[in-house]
C-alpha positions as CSV (number, residue, x, y, z in Angstrom):
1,X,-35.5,-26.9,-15.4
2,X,-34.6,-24.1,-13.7
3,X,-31.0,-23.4,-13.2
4,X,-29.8,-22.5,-9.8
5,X,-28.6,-18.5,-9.0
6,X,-25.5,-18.5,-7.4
7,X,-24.1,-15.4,-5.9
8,X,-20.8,-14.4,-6.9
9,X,-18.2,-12.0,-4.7
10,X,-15.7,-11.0,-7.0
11,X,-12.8,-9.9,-4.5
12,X,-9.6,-8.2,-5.9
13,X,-6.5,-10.0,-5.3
14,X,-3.1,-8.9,-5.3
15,X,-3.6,-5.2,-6.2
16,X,-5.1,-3.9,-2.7
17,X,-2.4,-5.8,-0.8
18,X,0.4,-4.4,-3.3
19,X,-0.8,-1.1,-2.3
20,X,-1.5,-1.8,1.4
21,X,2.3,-3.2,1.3
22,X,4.1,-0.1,-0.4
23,X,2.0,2.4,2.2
24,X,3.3,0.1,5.6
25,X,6.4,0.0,4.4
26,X,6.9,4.0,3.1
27,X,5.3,5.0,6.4
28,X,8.0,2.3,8.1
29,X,10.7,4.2,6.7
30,X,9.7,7.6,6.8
31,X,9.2,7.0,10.6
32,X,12.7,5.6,11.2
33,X,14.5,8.5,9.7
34,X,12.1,11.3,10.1
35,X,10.1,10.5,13.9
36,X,7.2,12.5,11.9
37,X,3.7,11.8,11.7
38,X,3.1,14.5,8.5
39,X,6.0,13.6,6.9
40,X,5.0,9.2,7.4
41,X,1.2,10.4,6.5
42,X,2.9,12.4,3.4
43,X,5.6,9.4,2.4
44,X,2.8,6.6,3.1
45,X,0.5,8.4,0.3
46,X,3.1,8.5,-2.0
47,X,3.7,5.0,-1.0
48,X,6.0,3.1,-4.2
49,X,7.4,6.4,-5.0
50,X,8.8,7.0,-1.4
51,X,10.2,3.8,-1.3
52,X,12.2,3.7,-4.7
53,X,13.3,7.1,-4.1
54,X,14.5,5.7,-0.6
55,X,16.2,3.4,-2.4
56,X,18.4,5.0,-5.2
57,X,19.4,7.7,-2.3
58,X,20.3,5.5,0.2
């Protein structure tokens, strides 16, 4: 007997959207203090960092 072959699509869960997530929401923020598209693109790479920072200053 010949087993069947099944193709298997191993998707990442959680960690994509975690980063996806931190990047919207540093950009989010940058943009409502800053109006800056450099300093959102800069903030949004920086993503978790921006945001905790954000946080402990605010």
């Amino acid at each position: 007997m010949k087993e069947r072959s099944e193709k298997k699509h191993n998707v990442p869960v959680g960690s994509k959207s975690v980063i996806t997530f931190g990047s919207a929401l540093a950009i989010t923020i940058s943009w409502s203090i800053h109006k800056s598209v450099l300093w959102a693109i800069i903030h949004g790479f920086f993503s978790w960092f921006y945001v905790i920072y954000y946080l402990f200053t605010k």
